[in-house]
C-alpha positions in Angstrom: 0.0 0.0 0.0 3.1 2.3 0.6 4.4 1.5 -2.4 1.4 2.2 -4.9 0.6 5.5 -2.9 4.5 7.0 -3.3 4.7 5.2 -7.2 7.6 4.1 -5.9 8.7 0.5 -6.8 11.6 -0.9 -4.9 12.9 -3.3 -7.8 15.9 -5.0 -8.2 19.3 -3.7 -8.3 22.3 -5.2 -10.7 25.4 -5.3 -8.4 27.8 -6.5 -10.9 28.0 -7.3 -15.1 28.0 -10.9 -15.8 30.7 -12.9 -16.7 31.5 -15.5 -19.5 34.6 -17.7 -20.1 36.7 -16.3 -23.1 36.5 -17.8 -26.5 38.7 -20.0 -27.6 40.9 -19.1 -30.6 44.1 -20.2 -33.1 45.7 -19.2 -36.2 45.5 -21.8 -39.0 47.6 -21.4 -42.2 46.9 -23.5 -45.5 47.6 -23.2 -48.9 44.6 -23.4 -51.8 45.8 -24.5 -55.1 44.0 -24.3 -58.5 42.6 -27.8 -58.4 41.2 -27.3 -54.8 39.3 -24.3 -56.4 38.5 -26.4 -59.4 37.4 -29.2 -57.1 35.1 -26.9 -54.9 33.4 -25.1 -57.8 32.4 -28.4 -58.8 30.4 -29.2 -55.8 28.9 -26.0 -55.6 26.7 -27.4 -58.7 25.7 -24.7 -62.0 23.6 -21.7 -61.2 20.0 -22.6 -62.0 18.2 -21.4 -65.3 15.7 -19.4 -63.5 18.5 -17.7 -61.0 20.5 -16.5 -64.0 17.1 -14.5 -65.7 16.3 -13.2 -63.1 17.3 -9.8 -63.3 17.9 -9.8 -59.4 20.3 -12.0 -60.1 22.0 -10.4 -62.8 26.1 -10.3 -62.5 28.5 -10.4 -65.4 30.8 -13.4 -64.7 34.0 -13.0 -65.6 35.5 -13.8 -69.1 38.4 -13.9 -71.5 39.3 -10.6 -72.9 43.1 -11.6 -74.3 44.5 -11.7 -70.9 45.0 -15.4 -71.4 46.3 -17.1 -74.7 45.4 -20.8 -73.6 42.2 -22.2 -72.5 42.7 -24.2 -69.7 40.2 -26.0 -67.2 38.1 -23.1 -66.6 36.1 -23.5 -69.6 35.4 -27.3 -68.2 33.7 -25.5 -64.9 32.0 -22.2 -65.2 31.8 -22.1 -61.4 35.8 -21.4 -61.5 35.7 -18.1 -63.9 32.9 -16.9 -61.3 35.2 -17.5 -58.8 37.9 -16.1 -60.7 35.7 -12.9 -61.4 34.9 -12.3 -57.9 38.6 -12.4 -57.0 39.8 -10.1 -59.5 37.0 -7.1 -58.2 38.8 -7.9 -54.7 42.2 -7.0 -56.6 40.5 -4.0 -58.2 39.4 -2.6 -54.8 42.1 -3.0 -52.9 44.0 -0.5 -55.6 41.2 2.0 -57.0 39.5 1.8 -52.9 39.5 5.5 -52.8 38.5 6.4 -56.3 35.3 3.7 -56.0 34.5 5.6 -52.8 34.1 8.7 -54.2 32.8 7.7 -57.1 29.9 6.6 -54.9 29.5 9.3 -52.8 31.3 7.8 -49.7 34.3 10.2 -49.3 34.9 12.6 -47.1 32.5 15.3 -47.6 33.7 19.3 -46.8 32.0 20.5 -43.8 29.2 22.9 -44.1 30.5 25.3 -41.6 33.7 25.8 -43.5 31.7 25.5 -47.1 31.9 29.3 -48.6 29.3 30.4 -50.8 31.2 29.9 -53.7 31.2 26.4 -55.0 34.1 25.3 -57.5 32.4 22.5 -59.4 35.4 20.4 -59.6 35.5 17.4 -62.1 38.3 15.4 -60.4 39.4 12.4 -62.7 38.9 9.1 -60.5 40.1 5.8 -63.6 39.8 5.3 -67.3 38.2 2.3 -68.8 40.6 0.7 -71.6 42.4 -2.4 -72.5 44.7 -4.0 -75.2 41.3 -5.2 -76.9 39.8 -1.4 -77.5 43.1 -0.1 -78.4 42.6 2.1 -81.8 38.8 1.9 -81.9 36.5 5.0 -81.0 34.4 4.9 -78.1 30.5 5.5 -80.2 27.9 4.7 -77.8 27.8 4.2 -74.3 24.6 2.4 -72.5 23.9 1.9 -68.9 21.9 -1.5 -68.0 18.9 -0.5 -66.8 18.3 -2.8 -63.5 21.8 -2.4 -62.4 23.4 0.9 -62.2 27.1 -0.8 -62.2 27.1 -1.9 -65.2 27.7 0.3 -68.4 27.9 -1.3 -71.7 29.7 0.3 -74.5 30.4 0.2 -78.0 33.5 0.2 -80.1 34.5 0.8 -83.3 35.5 3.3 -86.3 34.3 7.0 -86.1 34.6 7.3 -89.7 32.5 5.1 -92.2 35.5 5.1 -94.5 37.8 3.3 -92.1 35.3 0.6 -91.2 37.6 -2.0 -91.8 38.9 -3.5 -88.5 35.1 -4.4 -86.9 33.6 -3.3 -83.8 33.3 -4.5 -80.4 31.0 -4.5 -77.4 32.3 -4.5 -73.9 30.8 -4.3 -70.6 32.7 -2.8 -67.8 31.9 -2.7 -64.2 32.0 -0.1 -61.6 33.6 -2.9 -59.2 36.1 -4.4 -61.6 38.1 -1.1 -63.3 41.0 -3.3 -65.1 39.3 -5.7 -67.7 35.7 -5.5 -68.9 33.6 -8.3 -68.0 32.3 -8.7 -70.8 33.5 -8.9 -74.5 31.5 -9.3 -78.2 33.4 -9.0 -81.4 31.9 -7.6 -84.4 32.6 -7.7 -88.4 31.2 -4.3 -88.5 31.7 -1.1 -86.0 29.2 -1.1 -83.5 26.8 2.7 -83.4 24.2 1.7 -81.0 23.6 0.1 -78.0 20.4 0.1 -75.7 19.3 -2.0 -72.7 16.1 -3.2 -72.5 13.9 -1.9 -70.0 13.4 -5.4 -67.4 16.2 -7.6 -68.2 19.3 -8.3 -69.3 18.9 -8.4 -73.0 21.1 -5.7 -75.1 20.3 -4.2 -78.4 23.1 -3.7 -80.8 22.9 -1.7 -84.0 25.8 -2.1 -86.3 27.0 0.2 -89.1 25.9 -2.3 -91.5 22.3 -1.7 -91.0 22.0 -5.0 -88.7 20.2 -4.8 -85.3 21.1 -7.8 -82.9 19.3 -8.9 -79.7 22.5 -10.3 -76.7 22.1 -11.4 -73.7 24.6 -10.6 -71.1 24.0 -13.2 -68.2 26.3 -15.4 -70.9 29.8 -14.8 -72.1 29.8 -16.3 -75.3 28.1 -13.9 -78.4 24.8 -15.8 -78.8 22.2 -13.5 -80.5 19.0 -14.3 -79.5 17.6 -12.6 -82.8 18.7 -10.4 -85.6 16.9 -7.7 -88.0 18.6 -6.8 -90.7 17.5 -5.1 -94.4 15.9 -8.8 -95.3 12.9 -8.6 -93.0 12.6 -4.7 -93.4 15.5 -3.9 -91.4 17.6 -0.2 -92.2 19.8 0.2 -95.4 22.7 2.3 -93.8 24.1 2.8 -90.5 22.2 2.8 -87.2 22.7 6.0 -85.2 20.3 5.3 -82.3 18.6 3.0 -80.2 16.3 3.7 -77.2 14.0 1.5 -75.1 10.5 3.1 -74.6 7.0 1.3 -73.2 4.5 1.6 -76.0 1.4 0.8 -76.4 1.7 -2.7 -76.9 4.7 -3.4 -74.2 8.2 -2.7 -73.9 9.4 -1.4 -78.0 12.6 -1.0 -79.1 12.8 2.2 -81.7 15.7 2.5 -83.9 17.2 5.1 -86.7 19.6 5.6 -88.9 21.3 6.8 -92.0 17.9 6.2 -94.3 16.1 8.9 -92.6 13.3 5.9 -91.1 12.4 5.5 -87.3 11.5 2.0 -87.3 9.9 0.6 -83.8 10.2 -2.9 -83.0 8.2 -5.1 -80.6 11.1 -7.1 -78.3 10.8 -10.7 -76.9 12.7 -13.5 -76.3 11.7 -15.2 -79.3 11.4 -12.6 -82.0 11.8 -8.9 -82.6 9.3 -7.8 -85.3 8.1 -4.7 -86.9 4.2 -3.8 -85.9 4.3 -0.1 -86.9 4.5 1.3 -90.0 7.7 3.0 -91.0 8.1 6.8 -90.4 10.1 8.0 -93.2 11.4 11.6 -92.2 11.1 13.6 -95.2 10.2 17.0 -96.4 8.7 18.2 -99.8 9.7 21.1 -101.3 9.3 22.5 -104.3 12.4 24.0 -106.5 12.5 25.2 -110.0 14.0 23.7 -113.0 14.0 24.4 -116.6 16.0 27.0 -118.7 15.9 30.5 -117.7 12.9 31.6 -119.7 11.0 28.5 -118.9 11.4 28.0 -114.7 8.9 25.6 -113.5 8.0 24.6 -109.6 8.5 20.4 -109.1 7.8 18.9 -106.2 11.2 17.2 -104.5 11.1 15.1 -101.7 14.2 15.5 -99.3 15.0 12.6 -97.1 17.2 13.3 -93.5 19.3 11.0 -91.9 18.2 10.7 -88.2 21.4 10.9 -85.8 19.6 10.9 -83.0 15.8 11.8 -81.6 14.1 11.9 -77.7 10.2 11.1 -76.7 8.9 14.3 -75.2 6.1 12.6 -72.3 3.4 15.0 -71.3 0.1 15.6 -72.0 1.0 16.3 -76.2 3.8 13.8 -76.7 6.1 14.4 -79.1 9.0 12.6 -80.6 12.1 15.5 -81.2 14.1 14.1 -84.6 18.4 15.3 -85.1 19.1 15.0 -88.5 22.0 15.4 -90.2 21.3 18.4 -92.5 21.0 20.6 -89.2 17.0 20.4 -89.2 14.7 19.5 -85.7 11.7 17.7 -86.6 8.7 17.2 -84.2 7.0 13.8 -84.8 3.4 13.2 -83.5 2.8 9.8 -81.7 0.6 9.2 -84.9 3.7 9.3 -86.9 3.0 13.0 -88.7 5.4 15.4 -88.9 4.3 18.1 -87.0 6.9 20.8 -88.1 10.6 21.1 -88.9 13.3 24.1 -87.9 16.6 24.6 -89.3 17.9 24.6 -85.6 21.9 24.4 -86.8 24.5 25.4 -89.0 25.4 21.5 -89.8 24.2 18.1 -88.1 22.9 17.6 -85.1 24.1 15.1 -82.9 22.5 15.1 -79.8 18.9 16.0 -78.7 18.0 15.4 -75.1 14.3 16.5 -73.4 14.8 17.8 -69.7 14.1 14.7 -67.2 12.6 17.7 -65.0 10.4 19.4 -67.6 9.3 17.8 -70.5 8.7 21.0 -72.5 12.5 21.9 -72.6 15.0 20.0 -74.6 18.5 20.7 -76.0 20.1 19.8 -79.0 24.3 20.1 -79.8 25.9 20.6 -83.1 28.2 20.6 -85.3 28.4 24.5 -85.2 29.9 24.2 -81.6 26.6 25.6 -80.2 24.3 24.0 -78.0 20.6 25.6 -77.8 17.1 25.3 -75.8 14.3 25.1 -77.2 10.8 25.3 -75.6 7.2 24.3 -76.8 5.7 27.3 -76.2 8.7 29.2 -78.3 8.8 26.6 -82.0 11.1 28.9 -84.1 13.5 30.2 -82.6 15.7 28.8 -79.3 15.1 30.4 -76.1 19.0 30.4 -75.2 22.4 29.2 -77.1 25.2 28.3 -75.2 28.9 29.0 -77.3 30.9 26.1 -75.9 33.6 26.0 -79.0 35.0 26.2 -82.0 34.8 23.4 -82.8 31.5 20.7 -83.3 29.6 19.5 -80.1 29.5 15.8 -80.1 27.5 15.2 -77.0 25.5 17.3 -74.5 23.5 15.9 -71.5 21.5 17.3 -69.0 22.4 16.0 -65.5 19.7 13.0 -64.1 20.0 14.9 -60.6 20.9 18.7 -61.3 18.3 20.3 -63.2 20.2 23.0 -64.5 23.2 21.2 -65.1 23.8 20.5 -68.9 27.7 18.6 -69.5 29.5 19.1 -72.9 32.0 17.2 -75.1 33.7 19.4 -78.1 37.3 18.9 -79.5 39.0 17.5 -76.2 37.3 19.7 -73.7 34.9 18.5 -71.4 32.7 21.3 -70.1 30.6 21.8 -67.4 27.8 24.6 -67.3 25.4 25.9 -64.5 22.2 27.7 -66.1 21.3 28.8 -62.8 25.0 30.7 -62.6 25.6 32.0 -65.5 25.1 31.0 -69.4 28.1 32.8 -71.6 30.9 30.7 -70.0 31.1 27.3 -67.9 31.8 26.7 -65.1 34.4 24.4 -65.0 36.0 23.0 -67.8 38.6 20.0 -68.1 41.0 18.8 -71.1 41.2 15.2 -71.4 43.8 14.9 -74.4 42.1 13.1 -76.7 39.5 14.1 -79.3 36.0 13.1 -77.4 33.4 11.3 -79.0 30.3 10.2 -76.4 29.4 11.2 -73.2 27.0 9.9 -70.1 26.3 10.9 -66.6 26.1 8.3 -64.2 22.7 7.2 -62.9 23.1 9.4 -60.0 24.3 12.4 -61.4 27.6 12.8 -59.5 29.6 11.1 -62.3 30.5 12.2 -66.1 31.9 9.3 -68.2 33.8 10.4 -72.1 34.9 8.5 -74.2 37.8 9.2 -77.0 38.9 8.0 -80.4 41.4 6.2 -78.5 39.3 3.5 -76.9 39.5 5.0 -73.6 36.9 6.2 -71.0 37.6 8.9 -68.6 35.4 8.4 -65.4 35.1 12.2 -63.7 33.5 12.9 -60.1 31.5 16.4 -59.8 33.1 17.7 -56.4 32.1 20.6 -54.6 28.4 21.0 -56.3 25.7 23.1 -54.9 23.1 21.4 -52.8 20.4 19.7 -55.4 16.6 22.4 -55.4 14.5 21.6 -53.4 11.7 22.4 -56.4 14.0 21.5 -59.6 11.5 23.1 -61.6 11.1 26.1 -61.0 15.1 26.6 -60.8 15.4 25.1 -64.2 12.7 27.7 -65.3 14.1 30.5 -63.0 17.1 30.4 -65.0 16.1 30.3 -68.2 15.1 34.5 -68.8 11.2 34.9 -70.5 10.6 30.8 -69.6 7.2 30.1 -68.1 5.1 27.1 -68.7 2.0 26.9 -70.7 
């Protein structure tokens, strides 16, 4: 009764921790060789069909990439290359530990109470991507797998369709191996395209001979699944781009090229077939012919070859067609031309639509310009940014920065800040090698270029202003006049 009146309970006190014997322990020392690995890969049994499509699952074993001239019992067990592959990513760590830590975000960070207001928007180099097997081939395409961000395919071969003589290659390097890629397809042809698909682990290659060509990665050996080529209504000339979209009818691969045709392909594991029509991109246009007393108007249709293009989601989609001859075409959904713009002085080789705002896109060019355009504003861009001289191969905006847009001309990489300021950018690094492709990393915090060397130059953005809190409206707050419709 004392107790519950005074809610005061006299419980039990601990008078002392408890104790436990030690642990007993010794050092042991032994010696593995390569049959004891050989022997113990055997009973762990092969990886199970259903394990190995399952894109959880999904690792790229290791595999032979001229670091080894004889083929010895490996290729007997499968198990032992696994094995192999996870002890060469140990190797790799142990030497590129810090640069792998940065590159995901796990270095030391500068403290916000000595952070100035100024930030410096360093691109510090962190490891370049090469082998003997890419040595003298350009770096044309460069792909990361959609369901694991560690993997980043690439493809190889000839920038110049007149030097298309030594064939292309397809490698796929990994952000925990930085020495050999682990995975390596030889081409006749130079390789221009690459796409993931959107759920798996199947790859889509376009080759410069018109041929598209359906891999899967979970194996090493080059074992097309399927193949398109100009015999079941495939392109005549090169293929420029391929990008995975969801259509109407599932997951689509859409593809284009040197004939000026956006072809869209339905994708299985069985097949890959053609159920849309094809979109020629053309324009008529009269011009006059005859003698000089006798000038009449005839109808001439002009065909463009497509060197890129980007789906515009929203409430109108659009599709936004590069050509060659300078010209930006918008493409209706119900494949129309909706109207055309001489946007450049000279081909166009990149057009991206904001992941933030799907009524702002950019397009770079061969006149060393890279503009935005708007859909409220048709004819005429709403800024130009002067990065060079010379012609802008790539431009990209940043998956994580909204009003970050990277650049690749000559062998500058630049790095601009809309929200800063537009005539100059704001940091700019020379890699030594003319560039030819560049990505960001899925998270933003990364640039990857690649040279005519067969190289790839990783970069970490350092000392970056925090990400908006509204991306939005500080894409459109930099952007003078922009305001949404």
């Amino acid at each position: 009764m004392v107790e519950a009146k005074t809610q005061t309970m006299n419980l039990q006190v601990k008078q002392k921790s408890t104790m436990t014997t030690p642990l007993l322990s010794r050092d042991v020392e032994c010696e593995a060789t390569v049959w004891d690995l050989f022997d113990a890969t055997m009973d762990q049994g092969e990886t199970s069909r259903k394990e190995e499509l399952n894109p959880k699952f999904i690792s790229l074993p290791w595999c032979e990439t001229g670091r080894r001239e004889s083929q010895g019992e490996e290729q007997k067990a499968p198990q032992l290359g696994k094995s192999a592959m996870v002890i060469e990513r140990f190797l790799a760590s142990n030497l590129y530990k810090s640069q792998q830590a940065m590159y995901f975000g796990q270095s030391a960070k500068i403290d916000d109470k000595k952070r100035t207001t100024r930030f410096q928007y360093v691109l510090c180099p962190l490891w370049t991507y090469y082998s003997a097997a890419t040595k003298n081939k350009s770096v044309l395409n460069l792909a990361w797998n959609t369901t694991n961000s560690n993997i980043l395919a690439v493809a190889y071969g000839q920038f110049l369709l007149s030097e298309d003589k030594q064939g292309g290659l397809v490698c796929c390097w990994s952000t925990k191996n930085l020495t050999q890629p682990e995975r390596s397809y030889p081409f006749e042809h130079s390789v221009s395209a690459l796409a993931f698909s959107l759920n798996s682990q199947l790859l889509v290659v376009g080759l410069q001979d018109g041929k598209i060509i359906v891999l899967d990665v979970s194996h090493a050996e080059k074992k097309p699944i399927v193949q398109a080529s100009l015999k079941n209504g495939g392109h005549v000339g090169p293929v420029w781009v391929l990008k995975s979209v969801q259509w109407t009818h599932g997951e689509a691969i859409v593809s284009a090229g040197e004939d000026g045709q956006l072809l869209i392909w339905s994708l299985n594991l069985s097949r890959i077939e053609r159920f849309f029509a094809r979109i020629p991109i053309s324009l008529l246009k009269k011009e006059k012919v005859g003698a000089a007393d006798m000038m009449d108007e005839v109808p001439i249709q002009e065909v463009f070859s497509i060197l890129d293009f980007s789906v515009s989601n929203g409430a109108d989609p659009l599709i936004l067609v590069a050509t060659k001859e300078g010209y930006l075409l918008e493409v209706e959904m119900e494949l129309q031309i909706q109207r055309v713009v001489r946007a450049h002085l000279g081909p166009i080789y990149k057009v991206q639509v904001s992941p933030f705002c799907w009524q702002l896109a950019l397009t770079a060019g061969a006149d060393g310009k890279v503009l935005l355009w708007a859909r409220s504003k048709k004819d005429a861009p709403i800024l130009s940014l002067a990065v060079s001289a010379s012609a802008v191969v790539c431009a990209e905006w940043s998956p994580s920065f909204s009003t970050i847009v990277a650049c690749a001309s000559g062998t500058f990489l630049s790095i601009w800040d809309l929200a800063r300021k537009t005539h100059e950018p704001v940091t700019k690094v020379n890699i030594g090698a003319a560039l030819t492709s560049l990505v960001f990393s899925p998270d933003g915090m990364n640039v990857l270029v690649g040279d005519r060397t067969g190289k790839i130059h990783v970069h970490s953005l350092q000392d970056m202003p925090y990400k908006p809190l509204m991306p939005v409206e500080a894409l459109l707050k930099a952007i003078p006049g922009m305001v949404l419709l």
